[in-house]
TIFIMI-446502 format. One record per residue (C-alpha): y, x, z; residue in three letters; residue number from 1. Coordinates in steps of 0.001 Angstrom, whole numbers, plus 524288, in hexadecimal, padded with zeros to 5 digits. Layout:
> Y  X  Z  ALA  NUM
...
This chain:
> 26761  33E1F  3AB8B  UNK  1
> 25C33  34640  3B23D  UNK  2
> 24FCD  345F9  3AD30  UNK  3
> 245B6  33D32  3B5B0  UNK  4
> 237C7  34330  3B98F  UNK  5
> 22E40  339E3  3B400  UNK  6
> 21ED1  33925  3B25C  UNK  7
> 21EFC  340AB  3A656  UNK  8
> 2264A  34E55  3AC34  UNK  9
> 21CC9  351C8  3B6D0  UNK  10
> 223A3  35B11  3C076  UNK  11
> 2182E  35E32  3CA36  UNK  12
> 21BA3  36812  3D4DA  UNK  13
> 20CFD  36EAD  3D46C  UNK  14
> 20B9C  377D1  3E10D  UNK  15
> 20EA2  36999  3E958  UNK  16
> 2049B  361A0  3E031  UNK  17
> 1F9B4  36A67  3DE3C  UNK  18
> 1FA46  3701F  3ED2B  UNK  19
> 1FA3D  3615F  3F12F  UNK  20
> 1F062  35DC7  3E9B6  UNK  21
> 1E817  369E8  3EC58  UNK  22
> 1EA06  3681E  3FA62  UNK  23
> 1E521  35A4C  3FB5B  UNK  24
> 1DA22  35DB7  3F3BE  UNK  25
> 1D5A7  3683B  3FC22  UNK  26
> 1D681  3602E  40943  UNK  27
> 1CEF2  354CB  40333  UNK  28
> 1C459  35F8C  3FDDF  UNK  29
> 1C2B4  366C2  40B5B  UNK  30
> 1C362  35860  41186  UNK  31
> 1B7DA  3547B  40868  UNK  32
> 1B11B  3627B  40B58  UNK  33
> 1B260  36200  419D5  UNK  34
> 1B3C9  35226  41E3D  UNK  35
> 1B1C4  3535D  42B50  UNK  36
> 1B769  36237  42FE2  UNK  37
> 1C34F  35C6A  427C8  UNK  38
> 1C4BF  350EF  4301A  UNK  39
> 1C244  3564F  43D00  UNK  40
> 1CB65  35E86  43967  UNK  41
> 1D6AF  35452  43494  UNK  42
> 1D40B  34CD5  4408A  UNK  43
> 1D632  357EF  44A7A  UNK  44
> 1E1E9  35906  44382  UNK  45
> 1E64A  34B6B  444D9  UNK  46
> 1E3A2  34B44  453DD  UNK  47
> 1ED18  35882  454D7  UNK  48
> 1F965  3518A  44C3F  UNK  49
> 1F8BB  34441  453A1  UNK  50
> 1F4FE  34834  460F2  UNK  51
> 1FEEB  35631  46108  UNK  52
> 206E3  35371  4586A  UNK  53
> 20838  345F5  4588A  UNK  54
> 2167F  345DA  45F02  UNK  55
> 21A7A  34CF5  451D2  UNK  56
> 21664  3400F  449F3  UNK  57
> 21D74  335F5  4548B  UNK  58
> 22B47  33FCA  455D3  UNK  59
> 22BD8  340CA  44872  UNK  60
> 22AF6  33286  44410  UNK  61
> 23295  32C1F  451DC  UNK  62
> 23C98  33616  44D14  UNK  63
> 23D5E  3344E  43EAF  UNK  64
> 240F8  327E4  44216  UNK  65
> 24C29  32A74  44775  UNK  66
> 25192  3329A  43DF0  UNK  67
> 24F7D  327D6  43482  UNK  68
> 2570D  31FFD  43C4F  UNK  69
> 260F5  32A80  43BB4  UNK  70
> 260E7  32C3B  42E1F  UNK  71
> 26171  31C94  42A12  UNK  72
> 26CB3  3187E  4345B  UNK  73
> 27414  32450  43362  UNK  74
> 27DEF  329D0  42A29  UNK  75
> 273B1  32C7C  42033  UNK  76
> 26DD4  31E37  420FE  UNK  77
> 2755C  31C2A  413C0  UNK  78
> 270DA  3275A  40C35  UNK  79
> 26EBD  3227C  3FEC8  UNK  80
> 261CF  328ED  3F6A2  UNK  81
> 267E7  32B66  3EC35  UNK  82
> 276DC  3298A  3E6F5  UNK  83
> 27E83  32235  3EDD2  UNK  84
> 27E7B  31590  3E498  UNK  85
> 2718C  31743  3E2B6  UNK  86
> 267B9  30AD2  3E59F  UNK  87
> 25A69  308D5  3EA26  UNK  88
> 24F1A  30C66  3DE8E  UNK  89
> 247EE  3027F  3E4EB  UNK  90
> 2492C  2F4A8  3E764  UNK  91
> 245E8  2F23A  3F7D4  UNK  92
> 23ACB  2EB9B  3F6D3  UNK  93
> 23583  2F5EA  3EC89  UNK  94
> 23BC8  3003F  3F3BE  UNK  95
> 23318  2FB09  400F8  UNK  96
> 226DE  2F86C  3F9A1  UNK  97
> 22460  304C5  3F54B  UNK  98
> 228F7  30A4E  400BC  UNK  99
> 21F1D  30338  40955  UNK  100
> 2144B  303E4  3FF50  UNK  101
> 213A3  310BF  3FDED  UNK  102
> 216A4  31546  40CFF  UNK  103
> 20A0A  30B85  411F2  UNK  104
> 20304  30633  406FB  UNK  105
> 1F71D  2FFB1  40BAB  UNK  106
> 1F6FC  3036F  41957  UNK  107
> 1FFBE  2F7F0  41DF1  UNK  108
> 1F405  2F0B7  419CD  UNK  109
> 1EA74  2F747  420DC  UNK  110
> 1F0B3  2FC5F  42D16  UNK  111
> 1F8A4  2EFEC  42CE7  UNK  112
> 1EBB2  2E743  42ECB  UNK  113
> 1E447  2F047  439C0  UNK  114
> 1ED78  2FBA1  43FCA  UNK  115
> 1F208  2F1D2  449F1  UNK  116
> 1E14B  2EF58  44E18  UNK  117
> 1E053  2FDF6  45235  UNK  118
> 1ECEB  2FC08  45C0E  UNK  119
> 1E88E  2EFED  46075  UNK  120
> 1D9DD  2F4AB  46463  UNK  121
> 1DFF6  301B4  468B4  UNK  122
> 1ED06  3001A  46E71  UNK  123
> 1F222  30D69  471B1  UNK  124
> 1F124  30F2B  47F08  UNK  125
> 1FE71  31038  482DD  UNK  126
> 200B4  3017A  480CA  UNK  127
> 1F6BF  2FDFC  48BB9  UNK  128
> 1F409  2F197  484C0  UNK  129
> 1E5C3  2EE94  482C0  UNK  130
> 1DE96  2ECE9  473C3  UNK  131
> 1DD1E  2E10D  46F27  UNK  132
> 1E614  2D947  474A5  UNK  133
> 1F496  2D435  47125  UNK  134
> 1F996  2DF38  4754D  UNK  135
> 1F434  2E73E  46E7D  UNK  136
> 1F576  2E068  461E3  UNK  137
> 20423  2E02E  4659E  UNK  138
> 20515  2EF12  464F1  UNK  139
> 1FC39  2F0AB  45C20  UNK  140
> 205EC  2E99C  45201  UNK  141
> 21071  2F149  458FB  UNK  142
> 20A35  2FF99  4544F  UNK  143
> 204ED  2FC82  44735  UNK  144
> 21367  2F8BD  444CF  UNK  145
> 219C0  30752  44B3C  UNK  146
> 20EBF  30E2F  442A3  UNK  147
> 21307  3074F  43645  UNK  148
> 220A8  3047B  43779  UNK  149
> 22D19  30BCF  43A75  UNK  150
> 227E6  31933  43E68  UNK  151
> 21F71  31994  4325C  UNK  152
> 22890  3174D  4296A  UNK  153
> 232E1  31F31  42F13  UNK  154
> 22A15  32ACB  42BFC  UNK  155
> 22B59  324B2  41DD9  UNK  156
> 23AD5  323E0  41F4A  UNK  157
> 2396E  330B5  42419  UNK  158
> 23504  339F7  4192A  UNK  159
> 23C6C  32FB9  40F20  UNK  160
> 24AD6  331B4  411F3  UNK  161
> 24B42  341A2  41069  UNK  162
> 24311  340F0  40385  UNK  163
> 24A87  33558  3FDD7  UNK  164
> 25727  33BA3  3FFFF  UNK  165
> 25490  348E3  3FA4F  UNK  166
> 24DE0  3403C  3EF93  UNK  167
> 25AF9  3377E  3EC57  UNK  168
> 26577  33DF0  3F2AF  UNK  169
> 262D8  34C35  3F118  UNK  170
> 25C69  348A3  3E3E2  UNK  171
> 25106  3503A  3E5C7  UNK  172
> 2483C  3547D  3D701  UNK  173
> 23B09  3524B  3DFA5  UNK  174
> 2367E  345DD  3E8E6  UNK  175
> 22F49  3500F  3F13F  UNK  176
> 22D7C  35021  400B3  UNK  177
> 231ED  36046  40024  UNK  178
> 240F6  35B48  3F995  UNK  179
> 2436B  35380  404BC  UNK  180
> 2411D  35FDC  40EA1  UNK  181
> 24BCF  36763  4077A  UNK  182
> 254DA  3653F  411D4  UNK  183
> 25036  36DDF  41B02  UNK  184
> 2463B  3766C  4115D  UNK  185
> 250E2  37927  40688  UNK  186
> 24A93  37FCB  3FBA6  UNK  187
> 23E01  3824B  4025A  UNK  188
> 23A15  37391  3FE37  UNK  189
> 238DA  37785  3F0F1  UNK  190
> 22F94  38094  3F381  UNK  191
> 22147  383E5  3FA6C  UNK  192
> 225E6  37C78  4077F  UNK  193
> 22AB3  371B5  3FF40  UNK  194
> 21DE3  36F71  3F792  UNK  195
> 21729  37153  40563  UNK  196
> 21D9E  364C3  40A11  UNK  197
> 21D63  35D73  3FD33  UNK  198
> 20D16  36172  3FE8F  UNK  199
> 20BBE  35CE8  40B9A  UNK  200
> 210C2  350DD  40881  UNK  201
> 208B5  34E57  3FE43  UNK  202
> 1FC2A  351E9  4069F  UNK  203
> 2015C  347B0  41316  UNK  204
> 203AE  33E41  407EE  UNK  205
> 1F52D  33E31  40356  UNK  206
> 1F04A  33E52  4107F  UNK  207
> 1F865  33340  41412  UNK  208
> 1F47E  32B5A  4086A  UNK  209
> 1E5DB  32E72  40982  UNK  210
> 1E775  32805  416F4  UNK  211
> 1EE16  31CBB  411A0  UNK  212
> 1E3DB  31BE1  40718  UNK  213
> 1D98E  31C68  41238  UNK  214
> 1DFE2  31033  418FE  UNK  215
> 1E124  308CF  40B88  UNK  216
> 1D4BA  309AA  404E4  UNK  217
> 1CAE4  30493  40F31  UNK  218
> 1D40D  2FA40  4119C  UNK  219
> 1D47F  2F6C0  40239  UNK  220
> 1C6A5  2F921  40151  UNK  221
> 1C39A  2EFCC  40BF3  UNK  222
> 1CBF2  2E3EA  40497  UNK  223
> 1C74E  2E6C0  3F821  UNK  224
> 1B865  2E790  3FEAA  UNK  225
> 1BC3B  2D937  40534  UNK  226
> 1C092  2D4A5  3F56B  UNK  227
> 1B687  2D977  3ED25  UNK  228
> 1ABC7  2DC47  3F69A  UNK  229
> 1AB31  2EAC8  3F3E2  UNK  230
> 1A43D  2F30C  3FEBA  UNK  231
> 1AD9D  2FA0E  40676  UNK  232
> 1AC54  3088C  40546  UNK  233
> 1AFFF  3165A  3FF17  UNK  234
> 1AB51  30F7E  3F0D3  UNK  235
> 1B526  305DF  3F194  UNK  236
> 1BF01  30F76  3F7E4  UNK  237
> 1BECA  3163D  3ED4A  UNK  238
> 1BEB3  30B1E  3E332  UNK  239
> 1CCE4  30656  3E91E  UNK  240
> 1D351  315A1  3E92F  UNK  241
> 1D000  315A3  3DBE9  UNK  242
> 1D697  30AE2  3DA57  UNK  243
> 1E38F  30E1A  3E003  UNK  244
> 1E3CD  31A0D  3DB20  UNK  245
> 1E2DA  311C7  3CD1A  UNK  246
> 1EEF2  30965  3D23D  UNK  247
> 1F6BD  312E5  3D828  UNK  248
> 1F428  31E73  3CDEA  UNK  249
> 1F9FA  3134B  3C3A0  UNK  250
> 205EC  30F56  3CC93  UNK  251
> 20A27  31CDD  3CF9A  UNK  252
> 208D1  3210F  3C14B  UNK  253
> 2145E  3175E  3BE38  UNK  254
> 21C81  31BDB  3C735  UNK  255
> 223E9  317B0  3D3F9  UNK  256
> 22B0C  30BF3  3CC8A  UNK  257
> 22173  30526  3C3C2  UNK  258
> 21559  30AA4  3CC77  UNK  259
> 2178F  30BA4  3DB7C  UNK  260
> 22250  300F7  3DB6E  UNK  261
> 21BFA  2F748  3D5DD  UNK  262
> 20F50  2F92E  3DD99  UNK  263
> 219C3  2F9A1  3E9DA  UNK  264
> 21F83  2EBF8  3E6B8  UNK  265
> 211F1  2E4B6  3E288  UNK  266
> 20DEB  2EB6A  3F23C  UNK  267
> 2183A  2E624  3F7B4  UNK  268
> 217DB  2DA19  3F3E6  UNK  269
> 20AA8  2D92B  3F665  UNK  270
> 20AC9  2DCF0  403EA  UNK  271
> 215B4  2D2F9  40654  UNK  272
> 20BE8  2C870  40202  UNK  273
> 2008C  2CC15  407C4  UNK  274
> 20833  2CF29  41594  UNK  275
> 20D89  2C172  4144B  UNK  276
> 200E8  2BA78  41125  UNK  277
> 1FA87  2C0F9  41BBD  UNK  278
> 2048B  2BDBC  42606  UNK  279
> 2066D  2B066  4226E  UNK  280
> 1F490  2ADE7  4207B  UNK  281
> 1F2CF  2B4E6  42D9C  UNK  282
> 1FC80  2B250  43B89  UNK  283
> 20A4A  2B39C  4370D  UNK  284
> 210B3  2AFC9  442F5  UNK  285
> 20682  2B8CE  44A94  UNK  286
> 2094F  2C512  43FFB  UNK  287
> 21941  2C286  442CA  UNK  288
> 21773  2C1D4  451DB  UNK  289
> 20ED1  2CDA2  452F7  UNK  290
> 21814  2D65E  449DE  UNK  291
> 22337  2D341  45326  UNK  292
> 21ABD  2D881  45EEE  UNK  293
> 217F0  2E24A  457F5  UNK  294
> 223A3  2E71F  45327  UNK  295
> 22A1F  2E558  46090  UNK  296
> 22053  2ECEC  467C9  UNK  297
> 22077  2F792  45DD3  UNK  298
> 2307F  2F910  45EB9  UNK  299
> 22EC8  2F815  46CAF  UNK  300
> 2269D  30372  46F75  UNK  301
> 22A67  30CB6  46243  UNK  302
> 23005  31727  468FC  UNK  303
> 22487  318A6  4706B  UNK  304
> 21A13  31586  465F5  UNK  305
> 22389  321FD  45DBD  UNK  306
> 22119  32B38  467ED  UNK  307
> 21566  329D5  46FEB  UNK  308
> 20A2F  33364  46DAB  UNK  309
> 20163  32E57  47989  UNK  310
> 201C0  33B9A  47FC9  UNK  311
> 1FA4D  33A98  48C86  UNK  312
> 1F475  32EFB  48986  UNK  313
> 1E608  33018  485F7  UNK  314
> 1EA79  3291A  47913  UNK  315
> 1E923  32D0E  46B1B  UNK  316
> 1F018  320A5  4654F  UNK  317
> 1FD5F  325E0  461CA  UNK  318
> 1F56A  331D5  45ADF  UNK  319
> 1EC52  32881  4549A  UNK  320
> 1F680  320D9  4501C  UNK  321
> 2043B  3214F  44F80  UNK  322
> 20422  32FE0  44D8F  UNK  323
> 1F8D2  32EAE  440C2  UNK  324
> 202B5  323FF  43C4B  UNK  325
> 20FA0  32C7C  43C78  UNK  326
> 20896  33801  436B3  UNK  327
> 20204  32F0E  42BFC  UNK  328
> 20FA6  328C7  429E1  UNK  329
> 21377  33905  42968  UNK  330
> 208ED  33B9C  41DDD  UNK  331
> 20F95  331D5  4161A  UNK  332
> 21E91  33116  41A33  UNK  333
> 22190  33D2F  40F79  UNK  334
> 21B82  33435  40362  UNK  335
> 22188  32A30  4081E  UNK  336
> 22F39  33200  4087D  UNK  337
> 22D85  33661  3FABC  UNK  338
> 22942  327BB  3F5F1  UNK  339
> 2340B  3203C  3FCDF  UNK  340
> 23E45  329D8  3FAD4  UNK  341
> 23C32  328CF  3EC33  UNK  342
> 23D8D  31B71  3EC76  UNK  343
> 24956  31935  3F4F7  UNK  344
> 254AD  31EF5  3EA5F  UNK  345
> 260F3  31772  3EC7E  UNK  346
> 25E47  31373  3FC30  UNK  347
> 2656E  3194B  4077C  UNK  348
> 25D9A  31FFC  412E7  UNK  349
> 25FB5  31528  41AD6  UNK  350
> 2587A  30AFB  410EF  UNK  351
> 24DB6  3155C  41064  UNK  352
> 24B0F  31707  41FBE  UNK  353
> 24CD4  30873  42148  UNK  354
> 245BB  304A3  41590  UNK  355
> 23A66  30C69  41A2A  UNK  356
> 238FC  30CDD  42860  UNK  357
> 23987  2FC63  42A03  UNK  358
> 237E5  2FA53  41C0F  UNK  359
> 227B9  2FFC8  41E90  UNK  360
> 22747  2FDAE  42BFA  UNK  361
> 22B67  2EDF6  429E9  UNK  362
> 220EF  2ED9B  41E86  UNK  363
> 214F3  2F29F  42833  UNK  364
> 21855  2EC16  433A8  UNK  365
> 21824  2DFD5  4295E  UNK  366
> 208D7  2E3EB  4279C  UNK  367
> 20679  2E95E  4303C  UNK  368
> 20A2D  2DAFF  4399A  UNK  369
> 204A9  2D296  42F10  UNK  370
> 1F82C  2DAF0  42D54  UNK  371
> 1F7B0  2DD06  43BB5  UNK  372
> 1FAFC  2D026  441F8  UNK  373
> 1F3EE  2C881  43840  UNK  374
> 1E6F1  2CFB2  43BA0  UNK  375
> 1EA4E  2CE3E  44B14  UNK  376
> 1EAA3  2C12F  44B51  UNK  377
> 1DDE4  2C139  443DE  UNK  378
> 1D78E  2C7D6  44DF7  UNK  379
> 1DE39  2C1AD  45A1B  UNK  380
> 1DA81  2B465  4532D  UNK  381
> 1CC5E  2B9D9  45294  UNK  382
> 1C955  2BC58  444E1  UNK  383
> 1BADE  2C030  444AA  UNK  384
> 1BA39  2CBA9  43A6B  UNK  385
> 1C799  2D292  43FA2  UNK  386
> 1C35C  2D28A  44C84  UNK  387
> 1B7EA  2D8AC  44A56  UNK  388
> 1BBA8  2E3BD  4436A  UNK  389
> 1C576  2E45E  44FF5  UNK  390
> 1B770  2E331  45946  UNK  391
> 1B104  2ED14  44F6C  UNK  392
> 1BAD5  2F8B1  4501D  UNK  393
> 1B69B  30239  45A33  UNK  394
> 1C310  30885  45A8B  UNK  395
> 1D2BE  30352  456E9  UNK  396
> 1CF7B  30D2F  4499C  UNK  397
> 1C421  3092D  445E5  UNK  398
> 1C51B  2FBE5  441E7  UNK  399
> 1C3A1  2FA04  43407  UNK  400
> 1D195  2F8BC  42E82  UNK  401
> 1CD71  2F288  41FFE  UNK  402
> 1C507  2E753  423D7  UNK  403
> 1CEC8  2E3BC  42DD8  UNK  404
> 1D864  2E2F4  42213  UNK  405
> 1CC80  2DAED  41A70  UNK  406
> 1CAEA  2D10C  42897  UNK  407
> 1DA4C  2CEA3  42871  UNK  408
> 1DB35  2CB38  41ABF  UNK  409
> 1CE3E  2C187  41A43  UNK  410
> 1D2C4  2BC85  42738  UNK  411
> 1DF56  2B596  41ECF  UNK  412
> 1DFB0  2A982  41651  UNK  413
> 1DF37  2ABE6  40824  UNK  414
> 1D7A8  2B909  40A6F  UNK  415
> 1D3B5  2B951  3FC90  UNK  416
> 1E115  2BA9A  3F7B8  UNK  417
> 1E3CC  2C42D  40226  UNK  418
> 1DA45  2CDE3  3FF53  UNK  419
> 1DD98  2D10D  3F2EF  UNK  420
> 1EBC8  2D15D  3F545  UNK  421
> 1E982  2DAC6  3FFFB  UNK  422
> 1E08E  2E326  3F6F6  UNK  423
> 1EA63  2E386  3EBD7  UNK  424
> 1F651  2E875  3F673  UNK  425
> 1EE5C  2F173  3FF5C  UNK  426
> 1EA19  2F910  3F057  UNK  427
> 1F70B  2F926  3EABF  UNK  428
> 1FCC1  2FB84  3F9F6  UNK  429
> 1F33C  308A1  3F82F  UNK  430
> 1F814  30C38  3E9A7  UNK  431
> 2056D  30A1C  3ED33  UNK  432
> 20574  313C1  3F970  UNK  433
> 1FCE5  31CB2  3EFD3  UNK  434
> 2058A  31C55  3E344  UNK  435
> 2115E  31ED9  3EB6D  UNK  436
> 20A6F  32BB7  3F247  UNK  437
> 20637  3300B  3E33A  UNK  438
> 21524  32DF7  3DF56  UNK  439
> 219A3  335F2  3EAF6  UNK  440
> 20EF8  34062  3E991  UNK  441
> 21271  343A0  3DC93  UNK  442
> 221D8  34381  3DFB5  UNK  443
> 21F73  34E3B  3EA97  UNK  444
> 2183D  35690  3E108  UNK  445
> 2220B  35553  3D621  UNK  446
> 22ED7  35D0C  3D19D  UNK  447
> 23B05  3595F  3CF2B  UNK  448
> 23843  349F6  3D0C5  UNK  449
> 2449B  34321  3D160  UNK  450
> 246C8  335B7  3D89B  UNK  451
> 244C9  32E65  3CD65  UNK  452
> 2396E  3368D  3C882  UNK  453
> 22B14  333AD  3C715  UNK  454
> 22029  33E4A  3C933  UNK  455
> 21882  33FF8  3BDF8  UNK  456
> 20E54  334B4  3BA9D  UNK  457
> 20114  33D80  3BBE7  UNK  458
> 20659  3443C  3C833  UNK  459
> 20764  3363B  3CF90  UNK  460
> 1FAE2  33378  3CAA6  UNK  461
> 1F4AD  34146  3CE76  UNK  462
> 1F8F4  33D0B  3DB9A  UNK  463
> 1F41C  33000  3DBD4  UNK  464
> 1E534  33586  3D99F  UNK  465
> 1E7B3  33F91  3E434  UNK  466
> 1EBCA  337B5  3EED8  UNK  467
> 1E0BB  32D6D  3EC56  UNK  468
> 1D6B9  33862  3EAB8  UNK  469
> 1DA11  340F3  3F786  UNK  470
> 1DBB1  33502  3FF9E  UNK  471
> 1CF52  32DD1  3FA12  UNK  472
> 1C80F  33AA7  3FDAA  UNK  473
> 1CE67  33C9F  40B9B  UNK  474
> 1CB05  32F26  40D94  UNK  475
> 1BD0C  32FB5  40E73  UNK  476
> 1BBE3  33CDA  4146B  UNK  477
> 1BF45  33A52  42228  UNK  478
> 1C592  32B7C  41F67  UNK  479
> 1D0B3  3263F  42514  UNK  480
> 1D069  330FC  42EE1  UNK  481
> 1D4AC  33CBA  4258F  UNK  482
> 1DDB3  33539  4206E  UNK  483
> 1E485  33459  42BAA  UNK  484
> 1E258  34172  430D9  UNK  485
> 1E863  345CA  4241C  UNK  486
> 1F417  33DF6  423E7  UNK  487
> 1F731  342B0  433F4  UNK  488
> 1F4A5  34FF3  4303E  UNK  489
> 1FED7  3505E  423C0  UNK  490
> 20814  34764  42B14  UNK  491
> 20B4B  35463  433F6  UNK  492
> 21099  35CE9  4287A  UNK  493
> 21759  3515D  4233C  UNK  494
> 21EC0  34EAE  4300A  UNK  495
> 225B2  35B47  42EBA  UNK  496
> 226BD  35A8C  42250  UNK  497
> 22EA2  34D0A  42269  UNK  498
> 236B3  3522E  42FB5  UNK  499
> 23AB1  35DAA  42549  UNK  500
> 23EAB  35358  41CFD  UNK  501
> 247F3  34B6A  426B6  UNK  502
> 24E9B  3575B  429F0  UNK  503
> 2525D  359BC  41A4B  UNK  504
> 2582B  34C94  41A16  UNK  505
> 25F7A  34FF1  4255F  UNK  506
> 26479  35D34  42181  UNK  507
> 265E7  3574C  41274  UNK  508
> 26CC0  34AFD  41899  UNK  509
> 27851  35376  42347  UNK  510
> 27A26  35EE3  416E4  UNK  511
> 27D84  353A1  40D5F  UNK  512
> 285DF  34D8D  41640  UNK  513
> 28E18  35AA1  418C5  UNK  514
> 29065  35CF7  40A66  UNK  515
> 294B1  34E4B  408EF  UNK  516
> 29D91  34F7B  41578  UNK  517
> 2A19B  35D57  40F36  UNK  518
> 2A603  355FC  40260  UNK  519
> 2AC0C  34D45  4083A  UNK  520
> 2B3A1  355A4  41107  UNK  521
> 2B78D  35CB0  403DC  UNK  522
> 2BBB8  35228  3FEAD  UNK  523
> 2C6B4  34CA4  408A9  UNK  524
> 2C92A  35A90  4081D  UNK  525
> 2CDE8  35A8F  3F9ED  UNK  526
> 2D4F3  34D91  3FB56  UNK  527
């Protein structure tokens, strides 16, 4: 029997850590040096990759899709990972909740409360419907669903199949982003341009947890301001990264089964009661009704939501939007790839793809319509402090996301018990997403990992204090903003990078099947 890789025989591959590491640390020093030449800068560069090259973003994803549909119907649908007895590592429900945990943490809580309030008081033009009224809270429900549902997480699906197959079927010694280009690099991805791509992946990752962080910790900090009357502010920022870096330092330390798991199922679980509650406290038949709507209006116009760039039209709302979204999704689809693929040992690519793509997307648009609806019938019934943070935005992105969170949950019967439930999942919804990246982070920077390996305890930690460090100081540089400039700007790189990795899995996939039709042929041969 082979010997495992556990947390006491480090095996750190040090160009990709210490280049990593060195490179975020420069960009967050000249960003402190230079605030606001660094962020005219990032946001000339944002209006260049959604506005020209935006049509990269929308092929690419409208595309990927298809070939996942390829890949899961096709002859290859029933590719096991792994041998061909083999069974899942994970139970389902495990297998899900770590999945969905980690790939949107505590955004379904935030974006699921308010995304649908910048649609509905700026419906993109080409609609023609007017803000503010049902129709536009029809397609607002419509978008918020197509920007968190099967488009996203075909981006996961995407970057998951080539690494977990190299990982279980090709038996790869590293869970790296660089094995699963091997395809079409050969050798060269054990080299300079392989630690190139395992580096830039673990730049987009930061970047694209620094902007979840930026999402999540107003939004905690405006709860836990609401429970125990703390002022809301950078002080108390501060206070509640500290302490999820305390939680999520601990979890990953122990290790994806007795760490992430566990946090994953206790998440899970949670969210499944507090969703309920919520539905059931606020308009369930309303929350049911407008999911439908929105659900058919979003299938109904997909194509066209895919593909449109607004070209000609005066607009900037497929830019703003849709195109942000696909490159965020971008920044993160690689970690995600690395994460899911090591948990998915034993499934076929079809229970991956599946899993995935409606697994996440029927999870948000869960949230995202009980989150939603619930605080649009609030508002249409006239509820004073909702409204008026509606009245008080002077533009769809301004309004101010947390204390809409903090009106919707005081607006419901037992809001006392609420609260703190909602604190307790939106932290642990945070150090899940978090522990998971630190896990991943330290996988892409190790050698020789093997599926069933662990990378060393101090590395996952070393990455835990990184990623809250860099995206704590990001954060209150240029705000939400950078953030999001940063995670567009790394998405690009990444893009190509994942495309490089769909064509290994295709060349890997047609050169396995030749040598098995080849042994077979040799085989009737010799009968």
């Amino acid at each position: 029997m082979g010997q495992q890789q556990t947390s006491d025989a480090p095996s750190l591959d040090r160009p990709v850590f210490i280049i990593s590491l060195a490179s975020l640390l420069v960009v967050s020093a000249v960003l402190l040096a230079e605030p606001d030449a660094s962020l005219a800068l990032m946001e000339k560069a944002l209006q260049f990759l959604t506005h020209d090259l935006g049509w990269l973003f929308l092929g690419f994803t409208f595309f990927g899709l298809i070939w996942l549909a390829w890949l899961s119907f096709g002859r290859h649908g029933a590719q096991r990972l792994g041998e061909a007895d083999s069974t899942p590592t994970y139970s389902d429900f495990s297998w899900l909740g770590m999945l969905f945990c980690a790939g949107i943490g505590s955004n379904l809580l935030y974006f699921g409360a308010i995304e649908w309030i910048w649609y509905y008081l700026g419906p993109p033009p080409y609609l023609g419907v007017e803000a503010r009224t049902a129709d536009a809270a029809d397609w607002a429900g419509s978008i918020s669903f197509f920007h968190w549902g099967i488009s996203a997480w075909g981006l996961y699906a995407m970057a998951t199949v080539p690494i977990a197959y190299v990982l279980h079927v090709k038996r790869s010694s590293t869970l790296r982003l660089s094995v699963a280009c091997r395809g079409v690099l050969g050798g060269l991805a054990d080299g300079p341009l392989g630690q190139l791509v395992d580096i830039l992946f673990i730049i987009g990752l930061t970047a694209g947890i620094g902007t979840s962080l930026g999402v999540g910790v107003p939004m905690i900090s405006a709860v836990a301001s609401h429970l125990f009357g703390f002022e809301r502010g950078l002080s108390l920022d501060v206070g509640i990264v500290i302490g999820l870096t305390a939680i999520f330092s601990y979890s990953v330390s122990q290790g994806l089964d007795k760490g992430i798991k566990l946090l994953s199922d206790i998440n899970a679980w949670l969210a499944i009661v507090l969703l309920t509650f919520i539905w059931l406290a606020g308009s369930p038949g309303f929350v049911i009704t407008q999911a439908f709507e929105s659900v058919a209006l979003m299938l109904q116009d997909f194509v066209g939501m895919s593909l449109r760039t607004d070209a000609g039209e005066g607009s900037t709302f497929c830019q703003d939007f849709t195109i942000f979204y696909w490159a965020w999704w971008l920044a993160w689809a690689p970690f995600m790839g690395l994460f899911v693929a090591r948990i998915s040992g034993g499934r076929t690519f079809r229970q991956v793809i599946v899993g995935t793509v409606f697994g996440g997307s029927l999870g948000c648009w869960a949230g995202f319509a009980v989150l939603g609806n619930t605080a649009l019938a609030k508002i249409e019934a006239g509820h004073g402090p909702l409204v008026s943070l509606l009245d008080a935005a002077k533009t769809p992105t301004a309004i101010d996301g947390p204390m809409v969170v903090v009106e919707l949950l005081g607006s419901l019967p037992l809001s006392e018990v609420l609260f703190p439930l909602f604190f307790i999942l939106a932290f642990i919804f945070v150090a899940t997403s978090l522990d998971s990246a630190a896990f991943t982070l330290a996988s892409a920077a190790s050698r020789d990992l093997p599926p069933e390996g662990q990378p060393p305890r101090w590395h996952r930690l070393t990455w835990a204090f990184v990623l809250a460090t860099v995206a704590l100081s990001l954060m209150y540089i240029g705000g939400l903003k950078v953030l999001q400039a940063a995670s567009v700007l790394v998405g690009l790189p990444l893009l190509f990078v994942m495309a490089l990795m769909m064509l290994s899995l295709n060349r890997l996939l047609r050169d396995d099947a030749r040598e098995s039709d080849d042994g077979e042929d040799d085989l009737d041969a010799g009968s």
